[in-house]
C-alpha positions in Angstrom: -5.1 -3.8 25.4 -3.1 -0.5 26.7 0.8 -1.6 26.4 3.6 1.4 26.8 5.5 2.5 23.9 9.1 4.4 24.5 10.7 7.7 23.0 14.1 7.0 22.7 17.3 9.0 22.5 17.7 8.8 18.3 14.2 9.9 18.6 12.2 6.8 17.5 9.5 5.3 19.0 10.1 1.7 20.3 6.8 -0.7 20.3 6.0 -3.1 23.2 6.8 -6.9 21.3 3.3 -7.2 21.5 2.2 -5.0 19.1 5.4 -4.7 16.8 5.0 -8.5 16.4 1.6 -7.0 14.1 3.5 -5.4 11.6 6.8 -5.7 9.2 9.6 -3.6 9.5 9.1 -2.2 6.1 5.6 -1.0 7.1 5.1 2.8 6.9 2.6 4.9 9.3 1.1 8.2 8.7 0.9 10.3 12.6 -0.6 13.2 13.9 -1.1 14.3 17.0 -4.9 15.9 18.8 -3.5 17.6 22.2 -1.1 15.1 23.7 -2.7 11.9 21.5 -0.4 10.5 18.9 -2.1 8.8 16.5 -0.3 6.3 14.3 -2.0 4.6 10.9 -0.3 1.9 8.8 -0.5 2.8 5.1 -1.5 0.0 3.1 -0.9 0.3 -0.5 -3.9 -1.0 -2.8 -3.5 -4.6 -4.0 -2.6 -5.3 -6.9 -5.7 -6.5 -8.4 -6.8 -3.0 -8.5 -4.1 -2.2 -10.7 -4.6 -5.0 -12.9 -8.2 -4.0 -12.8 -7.3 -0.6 -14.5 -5.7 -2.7 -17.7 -8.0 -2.9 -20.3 -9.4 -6.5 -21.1 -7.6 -8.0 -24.1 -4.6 -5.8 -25.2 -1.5 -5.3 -23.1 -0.8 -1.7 -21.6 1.3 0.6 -23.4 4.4 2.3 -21.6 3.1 5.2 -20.6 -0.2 3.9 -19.4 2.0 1.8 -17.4 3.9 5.1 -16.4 0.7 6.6 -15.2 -0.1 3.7 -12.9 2.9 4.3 -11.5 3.2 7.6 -10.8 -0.3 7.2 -9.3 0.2 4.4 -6.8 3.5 6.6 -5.4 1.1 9.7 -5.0 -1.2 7.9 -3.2 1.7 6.1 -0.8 2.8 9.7 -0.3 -0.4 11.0 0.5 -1.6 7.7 2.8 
């Protein structure tokens, strides 16, 4: 599918319906460009199992365990 995408005056790129019907409007991309290719990547953040997956079986996570968790799932949204 090829569809054209526009480069507006407030400087934001406006999807064709097609593909902008694919994604929320909360979604966040990481985008480079190679030359004159723009390249455009949805971050997905990890489910949430894997973060439940980290607590250990049987006893509840402390505070700062909880902390770190955090702190490491907003590094790695940064980062994509």
């Amino acid at each position: 599918m090829v569809e054209i995408a526009e480069l507006t005056s407030q400087h934001t790129l406006k999807l064709p319906e097609e593909i902008a019907a694919r994604f929320r409007p909360s979604d966040r991309f990481v985008i480079w460009t190679e030359g004159d290719t723009l390249h455009l990547k949805r971050i997905t953040p990890p489910p949430v199992t894997s973060i439940v997956a980290q607590a250990s079986e049987g006893k509840p996570l402390s505070l700062n365990e909880i902390n770190e968790i955090v702190h490491e799932v907003r590094r790695q949204r940064r980062t994509g």
